[in-house]
Biopython code that builds the backbone (N, CA, C, O; Angstrom):
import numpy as np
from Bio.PDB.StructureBuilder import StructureBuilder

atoms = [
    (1, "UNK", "N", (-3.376, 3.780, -0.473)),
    (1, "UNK", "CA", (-4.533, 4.023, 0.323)),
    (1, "UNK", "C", (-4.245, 5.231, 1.189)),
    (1, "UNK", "O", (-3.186, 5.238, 1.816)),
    (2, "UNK", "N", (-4.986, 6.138, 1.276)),
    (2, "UNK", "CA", (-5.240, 7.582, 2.088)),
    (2, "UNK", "C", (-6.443, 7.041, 3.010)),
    (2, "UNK", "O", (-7.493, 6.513, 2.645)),
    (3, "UNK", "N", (-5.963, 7.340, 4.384)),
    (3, "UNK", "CA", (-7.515, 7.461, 5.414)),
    (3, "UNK", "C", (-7.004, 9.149, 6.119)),
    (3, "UNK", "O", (-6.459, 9.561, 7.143)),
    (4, "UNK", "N", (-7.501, 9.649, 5.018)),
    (4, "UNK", "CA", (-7.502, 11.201, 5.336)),
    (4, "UNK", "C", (-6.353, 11.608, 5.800)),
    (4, "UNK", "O", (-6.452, 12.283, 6.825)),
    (5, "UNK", "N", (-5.108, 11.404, 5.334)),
    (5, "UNK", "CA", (-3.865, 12.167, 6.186)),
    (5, "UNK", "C", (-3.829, 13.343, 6.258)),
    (5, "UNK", "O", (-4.565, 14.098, 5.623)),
    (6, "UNK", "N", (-3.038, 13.650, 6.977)),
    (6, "UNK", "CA", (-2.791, 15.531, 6.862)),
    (6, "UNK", "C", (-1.646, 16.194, 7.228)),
    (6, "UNK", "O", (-1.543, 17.417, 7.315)),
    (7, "UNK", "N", (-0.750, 15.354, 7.451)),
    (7, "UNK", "CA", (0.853, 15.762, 7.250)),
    (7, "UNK", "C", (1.873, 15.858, 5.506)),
    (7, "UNK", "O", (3.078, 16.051, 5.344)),
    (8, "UNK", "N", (0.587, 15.595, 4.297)),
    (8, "UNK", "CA", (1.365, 15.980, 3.377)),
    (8, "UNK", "C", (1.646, 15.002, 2.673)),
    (8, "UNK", "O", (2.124, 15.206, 1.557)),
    (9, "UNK", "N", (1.458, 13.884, 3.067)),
    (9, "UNK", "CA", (2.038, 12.673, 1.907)),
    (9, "UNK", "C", (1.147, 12.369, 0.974)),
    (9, "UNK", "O", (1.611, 11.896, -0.063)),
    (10, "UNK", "N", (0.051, 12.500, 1.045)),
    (10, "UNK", "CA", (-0.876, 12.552, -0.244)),
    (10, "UNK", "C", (-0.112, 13.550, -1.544)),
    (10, "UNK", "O", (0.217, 13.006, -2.598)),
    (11, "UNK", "N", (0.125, 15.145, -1.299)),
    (11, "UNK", "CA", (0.468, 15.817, -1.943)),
    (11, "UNK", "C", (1.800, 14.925, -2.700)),
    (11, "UNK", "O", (1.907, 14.724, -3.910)),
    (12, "UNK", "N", (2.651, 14.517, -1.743)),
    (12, "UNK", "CA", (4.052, 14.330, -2.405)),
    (12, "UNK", "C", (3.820, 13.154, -3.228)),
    (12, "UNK", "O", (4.248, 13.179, -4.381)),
    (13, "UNK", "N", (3.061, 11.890, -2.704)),
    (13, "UNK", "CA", (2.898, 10.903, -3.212)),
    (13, "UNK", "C", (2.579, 11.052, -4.866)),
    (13, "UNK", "O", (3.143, 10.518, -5.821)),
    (14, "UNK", "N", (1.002, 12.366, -4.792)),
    (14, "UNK", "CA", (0.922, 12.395, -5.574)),
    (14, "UNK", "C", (1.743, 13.549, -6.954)),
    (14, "UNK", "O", (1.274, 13.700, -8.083)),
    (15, "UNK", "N", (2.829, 14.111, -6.499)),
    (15, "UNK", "CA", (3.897, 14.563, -7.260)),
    (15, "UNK", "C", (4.877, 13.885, -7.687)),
    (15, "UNK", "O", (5.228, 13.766, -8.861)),
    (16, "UNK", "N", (5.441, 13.326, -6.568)),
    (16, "UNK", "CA", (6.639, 12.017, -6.934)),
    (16, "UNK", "C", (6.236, 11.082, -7.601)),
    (16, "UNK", "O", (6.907, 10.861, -8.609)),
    (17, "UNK", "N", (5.503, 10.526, -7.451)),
    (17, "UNK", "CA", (5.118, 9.283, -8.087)),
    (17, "UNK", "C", (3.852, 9.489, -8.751)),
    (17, "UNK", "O", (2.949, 9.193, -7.968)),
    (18, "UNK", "N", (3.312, 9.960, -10.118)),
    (18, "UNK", "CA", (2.637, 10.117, -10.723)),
    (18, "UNK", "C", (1.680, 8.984, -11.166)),
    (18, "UNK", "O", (0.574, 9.020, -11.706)),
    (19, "UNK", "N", (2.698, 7.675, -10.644)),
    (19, "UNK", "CA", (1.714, 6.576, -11.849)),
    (19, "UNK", "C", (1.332, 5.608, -10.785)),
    (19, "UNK", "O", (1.050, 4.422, -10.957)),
    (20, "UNK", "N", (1.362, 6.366, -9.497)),
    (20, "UNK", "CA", (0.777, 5.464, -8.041)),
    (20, "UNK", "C", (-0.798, 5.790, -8.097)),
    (20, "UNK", "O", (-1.204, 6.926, -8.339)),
    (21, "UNK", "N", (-1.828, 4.472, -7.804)),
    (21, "UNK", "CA", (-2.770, 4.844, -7.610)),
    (21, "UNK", "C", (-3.160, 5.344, -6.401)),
    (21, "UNK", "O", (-2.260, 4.966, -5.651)),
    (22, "UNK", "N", (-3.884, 5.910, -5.802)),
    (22, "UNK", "CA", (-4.224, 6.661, -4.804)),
    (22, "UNK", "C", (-5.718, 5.884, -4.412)),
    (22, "UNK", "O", (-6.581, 5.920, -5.290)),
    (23, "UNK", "N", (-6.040, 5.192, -3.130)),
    (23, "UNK", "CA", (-7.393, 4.958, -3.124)),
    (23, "UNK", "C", (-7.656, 5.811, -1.723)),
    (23, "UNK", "O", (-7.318, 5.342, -0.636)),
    (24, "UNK", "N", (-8.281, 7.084, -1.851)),
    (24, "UNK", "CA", (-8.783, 7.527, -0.671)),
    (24, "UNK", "C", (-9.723, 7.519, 0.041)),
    (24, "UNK", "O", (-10.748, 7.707, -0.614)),
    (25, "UNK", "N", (-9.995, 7.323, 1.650)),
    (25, "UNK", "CA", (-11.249, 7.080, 1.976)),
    (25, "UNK", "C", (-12.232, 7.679, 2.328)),
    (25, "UNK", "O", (-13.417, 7.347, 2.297)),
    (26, "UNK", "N", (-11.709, 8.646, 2.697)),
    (26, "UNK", "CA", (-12.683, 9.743, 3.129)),
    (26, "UNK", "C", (-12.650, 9.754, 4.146)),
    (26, "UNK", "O", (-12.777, 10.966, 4.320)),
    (27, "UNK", "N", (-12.568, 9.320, 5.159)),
    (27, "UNK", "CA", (-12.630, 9.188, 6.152)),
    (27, "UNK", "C", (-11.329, 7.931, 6.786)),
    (27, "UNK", "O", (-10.856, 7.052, 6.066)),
    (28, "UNK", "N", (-10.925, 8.160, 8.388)),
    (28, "UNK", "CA", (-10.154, 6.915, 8.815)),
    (28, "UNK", "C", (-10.645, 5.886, 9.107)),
    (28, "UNK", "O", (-11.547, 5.903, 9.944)),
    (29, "UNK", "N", (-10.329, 4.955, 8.669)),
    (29, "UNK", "CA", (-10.993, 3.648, 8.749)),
    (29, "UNK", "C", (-10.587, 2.949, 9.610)),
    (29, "UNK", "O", (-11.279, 2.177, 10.273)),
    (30, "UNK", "N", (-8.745, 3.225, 9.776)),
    (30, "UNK", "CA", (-8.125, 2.263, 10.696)),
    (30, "UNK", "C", (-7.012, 1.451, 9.735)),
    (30, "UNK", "O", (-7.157, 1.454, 8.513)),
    (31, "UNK", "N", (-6.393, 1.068, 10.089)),
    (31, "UNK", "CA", (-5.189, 0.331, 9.361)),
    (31, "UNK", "C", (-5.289, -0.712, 8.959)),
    (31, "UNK", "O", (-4.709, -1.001, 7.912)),
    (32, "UNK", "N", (-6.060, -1.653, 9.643)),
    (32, "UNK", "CA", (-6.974, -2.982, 8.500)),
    (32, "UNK", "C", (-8.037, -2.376, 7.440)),
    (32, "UNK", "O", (-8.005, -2.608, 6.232)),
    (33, "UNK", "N", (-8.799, -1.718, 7.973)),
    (33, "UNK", "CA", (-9.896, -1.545, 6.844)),
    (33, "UNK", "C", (-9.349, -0.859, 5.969)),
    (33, "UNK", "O", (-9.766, -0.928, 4.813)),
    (34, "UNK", "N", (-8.026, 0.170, 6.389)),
    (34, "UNK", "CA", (-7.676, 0.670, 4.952)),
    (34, "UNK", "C", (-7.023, 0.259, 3.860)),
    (34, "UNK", "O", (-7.215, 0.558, 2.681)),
    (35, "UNK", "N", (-5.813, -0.831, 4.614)),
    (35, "UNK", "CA", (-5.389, -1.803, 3.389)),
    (35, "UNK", "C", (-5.778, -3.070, 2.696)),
    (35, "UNK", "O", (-5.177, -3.789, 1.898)),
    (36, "UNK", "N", (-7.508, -3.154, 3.489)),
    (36, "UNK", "CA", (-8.462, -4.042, 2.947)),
    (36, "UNK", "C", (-9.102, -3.249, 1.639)),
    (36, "UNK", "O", (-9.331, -3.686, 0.512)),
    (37, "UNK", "N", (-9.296, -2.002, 2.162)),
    (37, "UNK", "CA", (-9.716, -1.241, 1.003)),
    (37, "UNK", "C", (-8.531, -1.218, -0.372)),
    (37, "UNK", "O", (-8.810, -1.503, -1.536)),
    (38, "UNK", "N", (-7.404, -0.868, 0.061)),
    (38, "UNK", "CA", (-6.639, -0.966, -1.201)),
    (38, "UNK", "C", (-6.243, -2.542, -1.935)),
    (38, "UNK", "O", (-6.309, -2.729, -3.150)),
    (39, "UNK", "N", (-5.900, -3.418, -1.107)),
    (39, "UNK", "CA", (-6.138, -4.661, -1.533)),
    (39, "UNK", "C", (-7.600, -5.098, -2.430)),
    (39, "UNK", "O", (-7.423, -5.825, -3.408)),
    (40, "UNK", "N", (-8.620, -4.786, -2.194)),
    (40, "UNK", "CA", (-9.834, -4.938, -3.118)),
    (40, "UNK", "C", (-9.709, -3.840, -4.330)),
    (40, "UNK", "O", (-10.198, -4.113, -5.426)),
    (41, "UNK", "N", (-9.079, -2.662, -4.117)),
    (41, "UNK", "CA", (-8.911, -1.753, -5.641)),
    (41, "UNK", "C", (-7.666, -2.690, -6.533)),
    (41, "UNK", "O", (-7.492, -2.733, -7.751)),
    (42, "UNK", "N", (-7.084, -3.230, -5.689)),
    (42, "UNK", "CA", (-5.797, -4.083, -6.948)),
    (42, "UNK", "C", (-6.375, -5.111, -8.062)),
    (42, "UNK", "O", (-7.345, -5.866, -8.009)),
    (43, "UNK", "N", (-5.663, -4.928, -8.834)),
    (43, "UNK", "CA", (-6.133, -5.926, -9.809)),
    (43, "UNK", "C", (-5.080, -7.124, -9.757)),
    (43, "UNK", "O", (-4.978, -7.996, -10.620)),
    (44, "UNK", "N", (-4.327, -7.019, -8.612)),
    (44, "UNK", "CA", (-3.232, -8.067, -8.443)),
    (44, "UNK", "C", (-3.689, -9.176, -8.087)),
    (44, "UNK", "O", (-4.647, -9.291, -7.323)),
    (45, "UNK", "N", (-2.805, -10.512, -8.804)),
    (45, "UNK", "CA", (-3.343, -11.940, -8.148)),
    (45, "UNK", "C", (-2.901, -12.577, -6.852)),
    (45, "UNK", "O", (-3.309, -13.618, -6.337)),
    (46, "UNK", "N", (-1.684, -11.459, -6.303)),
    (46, "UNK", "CA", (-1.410, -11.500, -5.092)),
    (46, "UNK", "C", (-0.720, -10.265, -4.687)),
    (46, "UNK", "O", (0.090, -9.860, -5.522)),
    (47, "UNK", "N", (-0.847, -9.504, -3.522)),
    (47, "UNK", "CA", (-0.907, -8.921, -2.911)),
    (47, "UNK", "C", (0.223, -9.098, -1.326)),
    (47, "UNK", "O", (-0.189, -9.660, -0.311)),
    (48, "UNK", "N", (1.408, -8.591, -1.427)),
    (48, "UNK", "CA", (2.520, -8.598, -0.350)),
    (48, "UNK", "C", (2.129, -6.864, 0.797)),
    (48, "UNK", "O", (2.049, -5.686, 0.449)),
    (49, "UNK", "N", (2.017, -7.373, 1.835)),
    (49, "UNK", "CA", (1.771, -5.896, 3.052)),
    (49, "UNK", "C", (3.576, -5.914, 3.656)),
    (49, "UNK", "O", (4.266, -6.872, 4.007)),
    (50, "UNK", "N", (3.829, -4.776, 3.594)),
    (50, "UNK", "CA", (5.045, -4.477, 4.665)),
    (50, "UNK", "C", (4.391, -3.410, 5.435)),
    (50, "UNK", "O", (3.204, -3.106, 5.315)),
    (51, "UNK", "N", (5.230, -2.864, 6.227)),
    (51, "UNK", "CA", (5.117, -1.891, 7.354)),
    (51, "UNK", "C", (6.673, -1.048, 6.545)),
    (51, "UNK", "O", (7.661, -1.544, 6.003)),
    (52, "UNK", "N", (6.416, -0.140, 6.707)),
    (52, "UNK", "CA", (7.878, 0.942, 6.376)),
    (52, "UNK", "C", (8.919, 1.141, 7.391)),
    (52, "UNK", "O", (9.812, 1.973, 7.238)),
    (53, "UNK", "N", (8.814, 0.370, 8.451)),
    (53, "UNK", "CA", (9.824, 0.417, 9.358)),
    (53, "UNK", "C", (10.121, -1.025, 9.573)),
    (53, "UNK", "O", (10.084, -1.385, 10.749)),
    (54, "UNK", "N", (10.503, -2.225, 8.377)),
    (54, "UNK", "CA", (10.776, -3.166, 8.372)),
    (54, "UNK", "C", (12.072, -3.596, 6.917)),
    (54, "UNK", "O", (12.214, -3.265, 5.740)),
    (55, "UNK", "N", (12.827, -4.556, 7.974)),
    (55, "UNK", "CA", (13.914, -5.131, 6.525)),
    (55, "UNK", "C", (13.635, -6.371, 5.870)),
    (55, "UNK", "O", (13.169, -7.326, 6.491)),
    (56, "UNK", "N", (13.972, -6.419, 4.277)),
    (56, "UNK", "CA", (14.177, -7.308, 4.162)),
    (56, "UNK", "C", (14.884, -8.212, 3.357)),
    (56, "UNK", "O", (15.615, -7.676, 2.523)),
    (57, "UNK", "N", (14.862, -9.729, 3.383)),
    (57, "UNK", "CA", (16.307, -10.489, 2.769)),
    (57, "UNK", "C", (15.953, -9.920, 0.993)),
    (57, "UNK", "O", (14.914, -9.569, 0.434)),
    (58, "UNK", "N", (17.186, -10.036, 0.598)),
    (58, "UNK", "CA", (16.903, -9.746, -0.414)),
    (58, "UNK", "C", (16.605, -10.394, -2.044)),
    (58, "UNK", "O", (16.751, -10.045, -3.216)),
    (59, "UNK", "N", (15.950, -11.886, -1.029)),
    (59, "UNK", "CA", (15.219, -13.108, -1.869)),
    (59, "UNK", "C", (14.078, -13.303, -1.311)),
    (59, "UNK", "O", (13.458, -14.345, -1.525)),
    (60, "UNK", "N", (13.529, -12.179, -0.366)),
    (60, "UNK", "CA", (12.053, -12.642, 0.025)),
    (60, "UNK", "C", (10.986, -12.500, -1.022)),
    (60, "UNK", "O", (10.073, -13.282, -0.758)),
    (61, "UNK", "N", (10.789, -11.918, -1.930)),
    (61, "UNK", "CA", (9.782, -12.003, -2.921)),
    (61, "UNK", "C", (9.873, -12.931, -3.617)),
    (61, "UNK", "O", (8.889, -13.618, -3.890)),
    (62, "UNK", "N", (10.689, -13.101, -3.927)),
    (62, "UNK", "CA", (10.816, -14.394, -5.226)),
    (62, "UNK", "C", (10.703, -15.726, -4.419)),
    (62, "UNK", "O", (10.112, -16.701, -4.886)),
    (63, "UNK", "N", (11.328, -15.729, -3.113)),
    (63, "UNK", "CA", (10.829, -16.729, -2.214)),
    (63, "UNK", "C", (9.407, -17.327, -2.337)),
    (63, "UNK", "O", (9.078, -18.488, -2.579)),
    (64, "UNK", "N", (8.431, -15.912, -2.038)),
    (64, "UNK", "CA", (7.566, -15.919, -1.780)),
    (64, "UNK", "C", (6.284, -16.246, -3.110)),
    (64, "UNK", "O", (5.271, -16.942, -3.192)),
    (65, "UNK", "N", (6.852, -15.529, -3.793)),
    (65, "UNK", "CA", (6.730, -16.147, -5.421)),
    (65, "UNK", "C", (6.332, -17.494, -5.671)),
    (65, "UNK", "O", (5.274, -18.046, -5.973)),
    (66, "UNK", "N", (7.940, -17.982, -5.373)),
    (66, "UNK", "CA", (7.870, -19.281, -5.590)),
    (66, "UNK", "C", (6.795, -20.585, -4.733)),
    (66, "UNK", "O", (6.368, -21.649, -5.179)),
    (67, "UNK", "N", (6.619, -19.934, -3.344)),
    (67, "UNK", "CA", (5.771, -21.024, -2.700)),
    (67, "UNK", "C", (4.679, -20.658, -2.751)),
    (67, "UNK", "O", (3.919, -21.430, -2.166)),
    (68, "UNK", "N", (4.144, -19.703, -3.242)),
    (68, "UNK", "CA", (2.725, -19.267, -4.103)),
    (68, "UNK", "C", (2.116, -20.216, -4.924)),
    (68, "UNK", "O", (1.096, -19.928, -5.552)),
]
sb = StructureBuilder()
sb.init_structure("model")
sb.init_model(0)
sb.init_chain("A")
sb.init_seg("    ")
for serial, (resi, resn, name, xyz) in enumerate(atoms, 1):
    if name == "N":
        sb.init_residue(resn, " ", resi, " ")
    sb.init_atom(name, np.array(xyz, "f"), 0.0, 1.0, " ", f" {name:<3s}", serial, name[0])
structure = sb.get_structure()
């Protein structure tokens, strides 16, 4: 999800990682509405949010998996 950045990570995102989808908004929405917006473009049956300035164990998905 893009809510209009402009420091450049769109560009890289979309160089580095070619097979990332990109949902942009056009506008800022705000940090709920924007990963409400990308959460409704997934075709996933579940959907995990981090923050990029967070750790974690390295059985939390499958944890999380499992009590799914």
């Amino acid at each position: 999800m893009d809510n209009v950045s402009t420091d450049g990570s769109l560009s890289l995102v979309r160089r580095d990682f070619p097979e990332a989808r990109v949902v942009s908004l056009g506008e800022n929405r705000g940090f709920s509405a924007g990963v409400n917006a990308g959460i409704e473009a997934s075709e996933a049956e579940l959907v995990a949010l981090l923050n990029n300035d967070t750790d974690q164990d390295p059985g939390w998905l499958a944890a999380l998996v499992r009590a799914a």
